[in-house]
C-alpha positions in Angstrom: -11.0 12.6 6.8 -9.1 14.9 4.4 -5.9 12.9 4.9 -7.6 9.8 4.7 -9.0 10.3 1.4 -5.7 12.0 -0.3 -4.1 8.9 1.6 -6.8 6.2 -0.7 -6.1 8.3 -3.9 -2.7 8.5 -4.0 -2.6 4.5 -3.3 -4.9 3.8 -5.9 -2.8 5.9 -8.4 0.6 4.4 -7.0 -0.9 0.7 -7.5 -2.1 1.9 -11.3 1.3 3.5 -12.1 3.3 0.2 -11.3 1.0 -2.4 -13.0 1.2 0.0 -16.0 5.0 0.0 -15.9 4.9 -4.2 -15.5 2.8 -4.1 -18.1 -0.5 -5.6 -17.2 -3.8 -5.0 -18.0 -5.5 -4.4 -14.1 -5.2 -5.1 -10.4 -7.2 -6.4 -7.4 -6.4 -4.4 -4.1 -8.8 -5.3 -1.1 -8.8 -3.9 3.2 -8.7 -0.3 2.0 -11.9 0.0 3.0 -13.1 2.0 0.3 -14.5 -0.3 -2.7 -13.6 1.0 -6.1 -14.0 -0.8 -10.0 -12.4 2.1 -12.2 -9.6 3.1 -15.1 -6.6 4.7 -13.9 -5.4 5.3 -17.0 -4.8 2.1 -19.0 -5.4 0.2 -15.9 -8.3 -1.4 -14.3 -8.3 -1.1 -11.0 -10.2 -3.3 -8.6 -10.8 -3.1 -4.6 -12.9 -5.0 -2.7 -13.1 -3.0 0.0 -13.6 -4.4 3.1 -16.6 -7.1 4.9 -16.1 -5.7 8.5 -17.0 -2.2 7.7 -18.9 -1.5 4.0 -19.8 -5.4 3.5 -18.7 -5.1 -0.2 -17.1 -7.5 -1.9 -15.8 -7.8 -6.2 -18.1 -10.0 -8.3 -16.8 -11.6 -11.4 -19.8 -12.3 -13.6 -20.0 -15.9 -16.3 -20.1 -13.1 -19.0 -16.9 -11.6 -17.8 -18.4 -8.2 -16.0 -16.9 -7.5 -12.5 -18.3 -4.8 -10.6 -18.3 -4.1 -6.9 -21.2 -4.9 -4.4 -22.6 -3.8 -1.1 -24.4 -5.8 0.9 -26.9 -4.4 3.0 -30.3 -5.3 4.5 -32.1 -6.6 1.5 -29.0 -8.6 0.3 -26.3 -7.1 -2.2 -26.8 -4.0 -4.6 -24.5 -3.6 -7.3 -22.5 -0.3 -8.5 -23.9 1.6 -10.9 -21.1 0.3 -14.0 -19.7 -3.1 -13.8 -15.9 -3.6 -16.1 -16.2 -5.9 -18.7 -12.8 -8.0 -19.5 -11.5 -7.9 -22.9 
């Protein structure tokens, strides 16, 4: 499990480092099967996650919010802080 999770970080912060040196403002990731919506520095990093496994999936909000949701028994919860776009 320890690998795994060093193996989840050190994508995430490999994805964040090369949009930042392509200059853009996030990135969508999904099948990693661990859902994220955080900052990696400048970056906004997005991952779905996966159906299969965690049923989560990325919501973009009308108002521009995205945050990541789990659907479970009694339909989808959301995470606890949903991105806004600028």
């Amino acid at each position: 499990v320890k690998k795994a999770v060093s193996f989840i970080f050190d994508f995430e912060d490999a994805v964040a480092h090369a949009a930042a040196q392509r200059g853009v403002d996030g990135v969508v990731c999904g099948h990693i099967h661990s859902a994220a919506a955080r900052r990696i520095g400048n970056v906004r990093y997005l991952n779905c996650g996966d159906w299969v496994d965690t049923c989560s999936a990325i919501v973009e909000h009308f108002d521009g919010r995205i945050e990541v949701v789990h659907w479970g028994v009694h339909g989808a919860t959301a995470s606890p802080a949903p991105l806004a776009l600028p």
